[in-house]
Structures are given as C-alpha cells and as structure tokens.
N, C-alpha and C positions, 0 to 999 in steps of 0.2 A: 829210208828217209824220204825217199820220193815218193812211192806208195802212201807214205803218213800222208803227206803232204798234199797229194792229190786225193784223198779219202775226205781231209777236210774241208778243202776247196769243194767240193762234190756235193758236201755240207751243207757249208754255206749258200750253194748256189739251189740248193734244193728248197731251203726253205722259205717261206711265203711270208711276204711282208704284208701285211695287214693295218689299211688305214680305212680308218672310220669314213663316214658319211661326212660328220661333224668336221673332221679335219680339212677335207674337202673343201667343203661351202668357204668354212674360214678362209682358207687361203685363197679361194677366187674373189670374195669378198673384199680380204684384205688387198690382193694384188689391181682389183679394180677401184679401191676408193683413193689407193697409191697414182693410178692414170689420170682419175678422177682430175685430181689437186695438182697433179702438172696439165692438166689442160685449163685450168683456172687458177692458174698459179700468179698471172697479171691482177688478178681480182682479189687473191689474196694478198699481194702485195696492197691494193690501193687501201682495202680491210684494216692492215697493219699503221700504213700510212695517217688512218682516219683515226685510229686509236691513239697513235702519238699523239697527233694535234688536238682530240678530246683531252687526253690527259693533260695536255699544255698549258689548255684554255678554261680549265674546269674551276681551278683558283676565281678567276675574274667572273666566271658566271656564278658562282658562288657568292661573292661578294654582292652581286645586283640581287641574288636572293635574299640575303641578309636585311636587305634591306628593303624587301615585300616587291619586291618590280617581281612580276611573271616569268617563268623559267622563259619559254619562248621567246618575251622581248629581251630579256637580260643575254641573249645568245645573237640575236640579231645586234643588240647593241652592241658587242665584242665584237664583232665581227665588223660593223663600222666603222668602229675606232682603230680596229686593224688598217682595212681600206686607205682612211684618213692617214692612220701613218705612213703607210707603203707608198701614196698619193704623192703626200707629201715629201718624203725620202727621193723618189724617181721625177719628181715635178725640180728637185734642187741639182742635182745629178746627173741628169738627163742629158741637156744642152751639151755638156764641157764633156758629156760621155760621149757623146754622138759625134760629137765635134774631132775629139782624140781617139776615137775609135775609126774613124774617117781616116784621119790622118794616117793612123799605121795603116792600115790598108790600102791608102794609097802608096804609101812608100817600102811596104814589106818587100816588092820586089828585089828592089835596091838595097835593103838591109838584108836580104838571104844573100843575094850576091854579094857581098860584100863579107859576109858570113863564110859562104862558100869557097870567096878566096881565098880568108884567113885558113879554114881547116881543110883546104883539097876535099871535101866532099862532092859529088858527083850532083850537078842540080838537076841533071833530068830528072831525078828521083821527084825531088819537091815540083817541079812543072807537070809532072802527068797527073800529082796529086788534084793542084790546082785545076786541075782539066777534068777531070773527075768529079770534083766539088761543084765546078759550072755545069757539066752534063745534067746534076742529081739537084740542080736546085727546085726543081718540081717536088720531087721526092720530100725533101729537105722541108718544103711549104705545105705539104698533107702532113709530114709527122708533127711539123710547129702547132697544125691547128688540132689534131689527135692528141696532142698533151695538154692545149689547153682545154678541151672539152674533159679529159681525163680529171685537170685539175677542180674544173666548175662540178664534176661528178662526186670528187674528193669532199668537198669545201659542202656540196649538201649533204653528203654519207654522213660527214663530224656533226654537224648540225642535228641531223638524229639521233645520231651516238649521243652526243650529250644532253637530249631532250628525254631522252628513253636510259639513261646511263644509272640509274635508279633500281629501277625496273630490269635491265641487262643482267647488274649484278646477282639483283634476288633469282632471278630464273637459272641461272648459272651453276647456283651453289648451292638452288634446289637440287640439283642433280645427284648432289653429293650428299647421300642421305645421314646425318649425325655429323656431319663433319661439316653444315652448312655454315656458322660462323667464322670455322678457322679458312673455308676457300675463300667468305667475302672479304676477311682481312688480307689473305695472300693477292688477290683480285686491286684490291686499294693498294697495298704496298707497292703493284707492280705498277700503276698508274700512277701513283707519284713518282716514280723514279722517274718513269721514259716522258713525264710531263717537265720532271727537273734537269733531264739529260737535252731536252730540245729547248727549255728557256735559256740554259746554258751553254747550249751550242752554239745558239743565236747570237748572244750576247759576248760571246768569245770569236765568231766570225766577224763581227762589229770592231773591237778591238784590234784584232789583226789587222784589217783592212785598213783601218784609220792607222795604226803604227806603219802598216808598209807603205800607203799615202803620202806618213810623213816624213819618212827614210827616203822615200825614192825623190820625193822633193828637195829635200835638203843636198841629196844628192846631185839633182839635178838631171834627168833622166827624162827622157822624151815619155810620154804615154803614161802617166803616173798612175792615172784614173782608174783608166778597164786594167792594167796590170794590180793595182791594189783591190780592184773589183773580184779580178782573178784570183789573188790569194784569200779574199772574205771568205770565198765560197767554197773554196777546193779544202777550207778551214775544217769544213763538217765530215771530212775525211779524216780522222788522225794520221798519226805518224808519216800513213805516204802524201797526204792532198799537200802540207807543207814542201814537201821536198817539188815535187811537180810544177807548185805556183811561182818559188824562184829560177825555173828554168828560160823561160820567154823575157825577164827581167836582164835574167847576168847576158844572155843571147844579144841583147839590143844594147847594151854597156858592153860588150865585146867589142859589138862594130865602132863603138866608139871609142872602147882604150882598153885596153888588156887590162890595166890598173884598174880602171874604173869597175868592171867586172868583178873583177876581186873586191874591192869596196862595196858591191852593192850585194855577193856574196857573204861576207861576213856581215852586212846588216841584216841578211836573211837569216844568219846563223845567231845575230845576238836576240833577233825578235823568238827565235826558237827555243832559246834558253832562256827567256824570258817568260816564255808558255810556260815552259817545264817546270819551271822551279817558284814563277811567280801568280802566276794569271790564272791559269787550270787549275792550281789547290784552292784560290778564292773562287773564281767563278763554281767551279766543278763538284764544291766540296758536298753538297748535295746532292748529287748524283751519285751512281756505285760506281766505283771503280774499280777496273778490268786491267790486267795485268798486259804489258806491252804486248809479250807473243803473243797470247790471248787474241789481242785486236789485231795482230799481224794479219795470223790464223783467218779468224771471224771475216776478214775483208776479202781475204785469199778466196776462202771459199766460196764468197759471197760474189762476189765479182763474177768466178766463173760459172757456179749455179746460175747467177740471172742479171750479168755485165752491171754495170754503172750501179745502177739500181739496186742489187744485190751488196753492193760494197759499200754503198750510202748508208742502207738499213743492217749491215750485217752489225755494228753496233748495239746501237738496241736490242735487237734480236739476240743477242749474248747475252747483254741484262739483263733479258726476261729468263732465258735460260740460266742464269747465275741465280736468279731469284728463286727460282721453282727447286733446283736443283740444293740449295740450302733449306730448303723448307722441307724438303726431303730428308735430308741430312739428320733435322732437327728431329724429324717426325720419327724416324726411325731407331736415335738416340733417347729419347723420351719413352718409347717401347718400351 
C-alpha cells in the first residue's frame, strides 16, 4: 500500500506543468490593471460620483432642450438654479445653525459630564479625544479645503458628462459589436434609476430632517437645528444612518430627564416606521429596490473597502449591479 502510494506521489511530482505564454501575459495583465484601479480608486469614486449626479440632472437639461436653449446653456442653467436653491436653503438656516451649533459646543462639556455621571463612564476617554481634535485642526483645515476642490472637480467632470452624455453612450455600446442597442438601452435604464435613487434620496433626507426638526421641537429639546441637520443627512445611509442620528438626540434628553430620552426615542422610532411603511414606498417607488440584507451587506462592505465614502455609495453601486446582473439573467433565459 505504501509503495502504491509513493509510486503515485512520484507521478505526480514528476510531471510537468505546462503554461502557455498567453496565460502568462493574462495574468500579469490582469493582476496589474487590478493595482492599477486601487491606486485610482479615489478617481473612480469621484467618476462614479459625477455619473449620479449626471443621471440626476439629465431630466432638467432635457427639458431646457425641449425647448431649443443650447445643451451647454441648458446645463449651466441647472446648475444655477441649483446654486440659487442651496444659497437660499443655507442663507435661511445658517444664523440659528451657527448660533445652536455654538451653543452646544460651548456647553457639550457640561452635558458629557453630566452624561458621564449618569452612566459611570470614565471621561478621560472623551478629554484626550478632544485633545486630539485641537492638536489635528491643521490637518482638519487641508482635508476641508481638499474636498472642496474635490467637489469644484466633481461639479465640472458632470458638467461634461452631461454635455458629451450623447456621444458617451454611442461609443460605449460601439464596443459591443450586434448587441449595440440592447447595451444603449441597459446604459439609460441604469441612469434613470441612480438619477431616480438620488432625486429621491434628496427628497427623503429633506423630510426626515424637517419631521425630526418638528419632533424635537415639540419636544422641546435644546439643539433642535444641527441635530435635525444630523439626521437629513446621515438619512442617505439606509437602515444604519437612521439609528446613528438618534443617538446625540436621546444623549442630550438624557442629561435632561431619563423620560425625556425615552420620548424623544420613540419619536425617532415613530418617524422610522413612518420611512418604512410611509414615505420610502412614495418617495422610492421609482427607484429599484434592494432587499434589507442586501443594503446591510453592500454598506458593510463598502465602508471597509473605502470608509465613509464607500458606505455612502455602496448603495447605488448595488443598483447598478442588480441591474446588470438582471439583464444577464434575462440574456441568458432568452438563449
């Protein structure tokens, strides 16, 4: 038995594996365009970024075409009316943000202690924080002015996208020799959705913020403003940006009354069932929709592949992959 066994081991080892030239190249090829794309992996993010917002803004430059205004001015014009609104949004908001955001700040000290008496937690932890944060505010002011240059980058990239967005698809779906119509209609179906999924996101962080605005008011609750600010935004996260935003809410209603906390908890929970079962079927119903784990998943992954950033976009980024991945399905069933 052991003689078998070392005759065929003897075998195996004897014989000669043979890989081509061609396998070769492939796979330094492939292993290099792999390095490639994570050393420009920020650049595809921004790529990704400019393609949402084309697809977003495509409706409205359309429209200015309809009506013979010049693509180029019809796209500067959207984009002023953006301006104008955001102007105006941050021109109303601003003062009483500035003002309430002051505020906590100056008295967060006093509300963590006061925090930290309730729950015996140890505050050197949050004091070295703090000391850390003042060390890095250098730091803190290069990455502020590197995202907005990032964004002025973003904001002309779409501005081409949607000038040349014509023009994109046809070279696109030349590639795909016979099959040129069915990639340009998979190419549109994917840009209306992530165009549908961000007018709708928008439009549901808007909502949220204004319901938690009016919760926390009614409630009565110090900071109403940047905490409803907090939850607009942390909105465009599913499932977890909700749970997160009521955390600094029920925190500051703590110091104030344990009851309170709990009330302004279940208002965080009635405006969440109110998403779920009200607001997301209306606003959303346009957009595809992705199964809970799904987006559990997609953010998991996305977070740690590429932090914040990564969990923002991992959404969409499923979409598109839900989309492709059906039209595969379909392709293959039609065979």
């Amino acid at each position: 038995m052991n003689t078998w066994f070392l005759e065929n081991l003897f075998n195996i080892m004897s014989r000669k594996i043979d890989i081509s030239h061609k396998t070769i190249l492939f796979t330094t090829i492939f292993i290099l365009a792999l390095w490639l794309l994570y050393l420009i992996r920020d650049l595809l993010i921004i790529i990704f970024v400019g393609i949402i917002l084309m697809s977003a803004l495509t409706p409205m430059v359309s429209l200015f075409v309809r009506f013979k205004i010049p693509k180029s001015l019809g796209i500067a014009i959207t984009y002023i009316i953006i301006i104008a609104i955001v102007v105006g949004v941050l021109i109303s908001i601003l003062p009483p943000l500035i003002e309430q955001s002051s505020k906590l700040l100056v008295t967060l000290p006093p509300l963590t202690a006061q925090f930290f008496n309730i729950t015996n937690i140890d505050r050197s932890v949050f004091q070295s924080e703090l000391t850390n944060f003042s060390r890095n505010i250098f730091s803190i002011t290069i990455t502020v002015f590197d995202n907005f240059l990032t964004i002025i980058f973003t904001l002309v990239l779409t501005f081409y996208l949607l000038l040349e967005r014509d023009n994109l698809e046809n070279r696109i779906s030349a590639l795909f020799v016979g099959r040129e119509e069915r990639i340009r209609n998979l190419i549109v179906h994917i840009q209306d959705k992530l165009g549908a999924w961000l007018r709708g996101q928008l439009l549901l962080s808007l909502i949220i913020g204004v319901l938690t605005y009016v919760g926390l008011t009614i409630l009565n609750i110090p900071y109403a403003l940047p905490l409803a600010l907090i939850a607009g935004v942390l909105e465009i996260i599913p499932v977890i940006g909700p749970i997160i935003s009521a955390v600094p809410a029920i925190l500051i209603a703590l110091t104030i009354s344990p009851i309170l906390s709990l009330g302004v908890a279940a208002m965080f929970f009635v405006i969440q069932q109110m998403e779920n079962n009200l607001i997301v079927p209306q606003v959303m119903k346009r957009a595809v929709g992705l199964d809970p784990l799904i987006v559990i998943l997609a953010i998991a992954i996305g977070s740690r592949l590429l932090g914040f950033s990564g969990a923002l976009l991992a959404v969409p980024f499923a979409v598109v992959l839900q989309i492709i991945a059906a039209e595969l399905i379909e392709e293959k069933n039609n065979a």
